[in-house]
VEXDREN-2710 file (C-alpha; in Angstrom, 1 decimal):
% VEXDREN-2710
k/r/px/py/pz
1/UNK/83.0/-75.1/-75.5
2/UNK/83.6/-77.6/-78.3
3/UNK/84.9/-77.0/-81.8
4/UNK/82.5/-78.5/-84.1
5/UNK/83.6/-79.3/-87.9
6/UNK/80.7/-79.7/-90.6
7/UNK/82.3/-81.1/-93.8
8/UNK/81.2/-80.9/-97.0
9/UNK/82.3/-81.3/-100.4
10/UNK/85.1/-79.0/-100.4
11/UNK/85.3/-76.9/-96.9
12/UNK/85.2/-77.6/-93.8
13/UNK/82.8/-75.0/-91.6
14/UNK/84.1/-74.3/-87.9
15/UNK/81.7/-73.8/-84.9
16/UNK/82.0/-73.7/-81.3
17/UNK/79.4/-75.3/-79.6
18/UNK/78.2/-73.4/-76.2
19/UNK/76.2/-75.6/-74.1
20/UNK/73.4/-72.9/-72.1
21/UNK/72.2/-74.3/-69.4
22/UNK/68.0/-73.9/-68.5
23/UNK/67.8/-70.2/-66.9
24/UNK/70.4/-68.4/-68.5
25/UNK/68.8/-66.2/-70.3
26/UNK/65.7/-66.8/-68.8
27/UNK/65.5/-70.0/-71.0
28/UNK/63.0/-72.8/-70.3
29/UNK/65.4/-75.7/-71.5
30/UNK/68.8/-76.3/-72.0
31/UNK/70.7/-75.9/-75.3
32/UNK/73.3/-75.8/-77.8
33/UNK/74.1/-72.4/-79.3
34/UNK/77.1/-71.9/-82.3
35/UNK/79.0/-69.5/-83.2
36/UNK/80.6/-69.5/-86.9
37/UNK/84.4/-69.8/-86.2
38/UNK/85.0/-69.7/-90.7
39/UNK/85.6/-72.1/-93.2
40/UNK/88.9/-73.7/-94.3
41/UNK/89.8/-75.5/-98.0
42/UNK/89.8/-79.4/-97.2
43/UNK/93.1/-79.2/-98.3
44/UNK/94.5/-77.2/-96.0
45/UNK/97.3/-78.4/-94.3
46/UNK/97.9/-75.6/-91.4
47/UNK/96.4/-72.8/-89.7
48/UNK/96.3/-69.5/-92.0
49/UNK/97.8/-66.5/-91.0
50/UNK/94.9/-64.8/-88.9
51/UNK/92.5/-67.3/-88.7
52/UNK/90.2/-67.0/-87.3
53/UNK/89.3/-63.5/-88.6
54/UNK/87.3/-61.4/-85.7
55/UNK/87.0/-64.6/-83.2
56/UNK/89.5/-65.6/-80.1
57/UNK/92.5/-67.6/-81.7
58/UNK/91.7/-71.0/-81.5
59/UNK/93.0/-73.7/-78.5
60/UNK/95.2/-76.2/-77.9
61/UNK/92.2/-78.3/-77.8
62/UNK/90.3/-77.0/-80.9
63/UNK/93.8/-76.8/-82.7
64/UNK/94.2/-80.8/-81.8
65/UNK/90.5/-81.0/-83.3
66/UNK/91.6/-79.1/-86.4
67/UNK/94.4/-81.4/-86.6
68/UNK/93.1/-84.7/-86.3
69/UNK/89.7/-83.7/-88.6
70/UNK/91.4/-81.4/-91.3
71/UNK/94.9/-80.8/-91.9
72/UNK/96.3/-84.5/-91.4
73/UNK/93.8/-85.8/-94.3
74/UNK/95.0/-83.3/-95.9
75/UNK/98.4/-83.9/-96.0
76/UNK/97.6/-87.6/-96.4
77/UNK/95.8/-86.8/-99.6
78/UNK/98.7/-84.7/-100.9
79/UNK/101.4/-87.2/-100.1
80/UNK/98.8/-89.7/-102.3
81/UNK/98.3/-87.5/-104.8
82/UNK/101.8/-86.6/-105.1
83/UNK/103.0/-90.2/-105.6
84/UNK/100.6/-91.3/-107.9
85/UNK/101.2/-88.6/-110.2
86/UNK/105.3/-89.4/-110.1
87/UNK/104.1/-93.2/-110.3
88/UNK/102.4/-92.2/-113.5
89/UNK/105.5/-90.2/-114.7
90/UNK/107.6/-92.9/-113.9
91/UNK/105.6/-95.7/-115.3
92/UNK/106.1/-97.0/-118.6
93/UNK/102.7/-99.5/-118.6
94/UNK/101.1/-96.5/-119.3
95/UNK/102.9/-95.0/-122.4
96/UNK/103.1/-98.6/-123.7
97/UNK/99.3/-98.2/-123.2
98/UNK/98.6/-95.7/-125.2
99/UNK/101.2/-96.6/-128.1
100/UNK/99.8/-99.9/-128.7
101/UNK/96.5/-98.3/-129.0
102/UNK/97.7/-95.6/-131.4
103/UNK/99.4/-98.6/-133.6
104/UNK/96.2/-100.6/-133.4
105/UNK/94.4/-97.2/-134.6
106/UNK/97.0/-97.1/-137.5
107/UNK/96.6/-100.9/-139.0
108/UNK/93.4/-99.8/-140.6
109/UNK/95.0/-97.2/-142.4
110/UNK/98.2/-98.7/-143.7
111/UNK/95.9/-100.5/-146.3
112/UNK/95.6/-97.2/-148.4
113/UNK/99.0/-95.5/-147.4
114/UNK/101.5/-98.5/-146.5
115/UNK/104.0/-97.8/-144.5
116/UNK/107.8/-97.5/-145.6
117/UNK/110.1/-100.0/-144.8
118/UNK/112.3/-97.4/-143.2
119/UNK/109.1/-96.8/-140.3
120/UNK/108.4/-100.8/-139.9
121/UNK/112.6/-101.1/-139.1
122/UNK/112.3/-98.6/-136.4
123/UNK/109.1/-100.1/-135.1
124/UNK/111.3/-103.3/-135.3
125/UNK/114.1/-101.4/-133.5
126/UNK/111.7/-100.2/-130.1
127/UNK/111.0/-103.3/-129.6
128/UNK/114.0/-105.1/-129.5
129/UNK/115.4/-102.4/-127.1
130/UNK/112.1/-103.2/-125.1
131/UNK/112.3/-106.7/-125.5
132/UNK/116.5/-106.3/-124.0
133/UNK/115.3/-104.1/-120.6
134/UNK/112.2/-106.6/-119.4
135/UNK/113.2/-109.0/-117.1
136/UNK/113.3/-112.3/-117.6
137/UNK/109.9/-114.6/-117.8
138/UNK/110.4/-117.5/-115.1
139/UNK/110.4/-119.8/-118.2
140/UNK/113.7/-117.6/-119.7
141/UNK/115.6/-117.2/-116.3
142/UNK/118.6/-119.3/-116.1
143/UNK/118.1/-119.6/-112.3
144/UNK/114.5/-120.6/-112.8
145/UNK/115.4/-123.3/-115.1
146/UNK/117.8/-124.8/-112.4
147/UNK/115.7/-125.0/-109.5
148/UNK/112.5/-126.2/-112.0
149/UNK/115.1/-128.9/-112.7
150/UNK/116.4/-129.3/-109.4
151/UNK/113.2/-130.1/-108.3
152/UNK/112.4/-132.6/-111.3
153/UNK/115.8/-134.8/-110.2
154/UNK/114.8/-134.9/-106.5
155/UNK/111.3/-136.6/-107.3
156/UNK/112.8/-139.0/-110.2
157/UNK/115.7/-140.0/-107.5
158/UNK/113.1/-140.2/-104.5
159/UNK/110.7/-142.5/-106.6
160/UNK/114.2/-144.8/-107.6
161/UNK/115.0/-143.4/-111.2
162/UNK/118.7/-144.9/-109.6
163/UNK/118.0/-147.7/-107.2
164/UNK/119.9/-148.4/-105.0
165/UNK/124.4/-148.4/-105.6
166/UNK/125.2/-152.0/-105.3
167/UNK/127.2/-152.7/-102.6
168/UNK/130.5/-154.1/-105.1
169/UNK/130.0/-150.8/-107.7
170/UNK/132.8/-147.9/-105.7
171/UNK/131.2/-144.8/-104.9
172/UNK/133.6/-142.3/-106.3
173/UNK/133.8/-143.6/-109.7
174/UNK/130.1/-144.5/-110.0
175/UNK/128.6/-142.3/-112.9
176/UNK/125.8/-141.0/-110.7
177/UNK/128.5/-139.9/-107.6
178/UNK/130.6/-138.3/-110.5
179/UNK/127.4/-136.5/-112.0
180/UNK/126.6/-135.3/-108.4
181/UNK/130.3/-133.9/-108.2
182/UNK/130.4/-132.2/-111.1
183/UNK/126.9/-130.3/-110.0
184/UNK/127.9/-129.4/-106.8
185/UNK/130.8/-128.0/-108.1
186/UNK/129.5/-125.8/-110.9
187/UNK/127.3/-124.6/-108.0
188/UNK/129.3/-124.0/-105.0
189/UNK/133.2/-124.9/-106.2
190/UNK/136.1/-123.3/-105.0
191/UNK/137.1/-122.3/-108.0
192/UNK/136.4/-118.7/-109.9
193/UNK/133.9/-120.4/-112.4
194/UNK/131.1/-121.9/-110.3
195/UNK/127.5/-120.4/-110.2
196/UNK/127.7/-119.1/-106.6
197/UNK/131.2/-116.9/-107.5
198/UNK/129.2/-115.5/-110.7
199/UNK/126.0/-114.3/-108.2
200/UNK/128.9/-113.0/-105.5
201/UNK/130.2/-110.8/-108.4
202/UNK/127.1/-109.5/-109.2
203/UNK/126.1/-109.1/-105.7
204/UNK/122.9/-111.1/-105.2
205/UNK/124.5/-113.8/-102.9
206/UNK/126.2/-113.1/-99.6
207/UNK/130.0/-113.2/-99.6
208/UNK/130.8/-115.2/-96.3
209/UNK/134.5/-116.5/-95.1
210/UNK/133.4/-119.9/-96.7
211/UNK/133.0/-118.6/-100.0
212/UNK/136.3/-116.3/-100.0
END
């Protein structure tokens, strides 16, 4: 006997499924008979209490069936629905949203009733707030603009902005050796002031023995 599940819009309709062999009851061919087992909400996530009501309690196997077909979407579905509606609570896109659309609304109307100073500076004072939690555009992040420029001195040096150091010109007081020194020293110095210290402080670089 198999546990058949019909679903439909909103329920899920249980049947066992007798197979009755030609001759049983006198019967010519063989066939499928079913029994109505009940129906279940789709978005039940266990067995009620006394389910099935006036059958033989379900089996393992028609519980595993039940399982697999019903309650697991189910719970799949409420973990889904659950997080999208604390994404929505918790996402500020969407407030945003709808203020911009209530101040475009209001544009129209300020021509007849302008609006007080007093309204425009709090306006003025949202958005600066707004303006102080975004993050950074890559255009505005200080760690951006380094590697952007990183990147710019490595071509100009690879296609000979410097030449080559003539072999009379010392290397430690060359300009360019002294530039180099004075970069790799803001970056990764030993002292308390270079750029590597500063992200150690904050926590977004690794502390190693090296950089104690």
């Amino acid at each position: 006997m198999a546990l058949i599940i019909r679903i439909s819009n909103r329920t899920a309709r249980l049947l066992r499924r007798a197979w009755i062999p030609k001759g049983t009851h006198g019967n010519t061919h063989a066939y499928a008979q079913d029994t109505p087992v009940g129906s279940l909400p789709l978005s039940a996530t266990s067995l009620p209490a006394g389910f099935p009501v006036g059958q033989a309690p379900l089996t393992a196997e028609e519980l595993a069936t039940l399982e697999h077909k019903v309650f697991e979407p189910a719970r799949l579905r409420e973990r889904e629905r659950l997080h999208e509606a604390r994404e929505q609570q918790l996402d500020p896109q969407r407030r945003l949203t709808a203020a911009v659309a209530l101040l475009q609304e209001a544009i129209p109307l300020t021509v007849e009733r302008p609006l007080p100073a007093r309204r425009l500076a709090e306006l003025a004072d949202v958005v600066t707030v707004l303006q102080n939690t975004s993050s950074p555009s890559p255009s505005q992040d200080p760690l951006h603009r380094i590697l952007v420029a990183i990147h710019d001195a490595t071509t100009a040096v690879g296609q000979g902005c410097y030449g080559n150091r003539p072999v009379d010109m010392p290397l430690k007081t060359s300009e360019v050796n002294i530039t180099w020194t004075g970069i790799r020293n803001a970056l990764l110095g030993t002292g308390e002031t270079n750029l590597m210290r500063a992200l150690q402080r904050g926590g977004w670089v690794k502390v190693t023995d090296a950089g104690k």
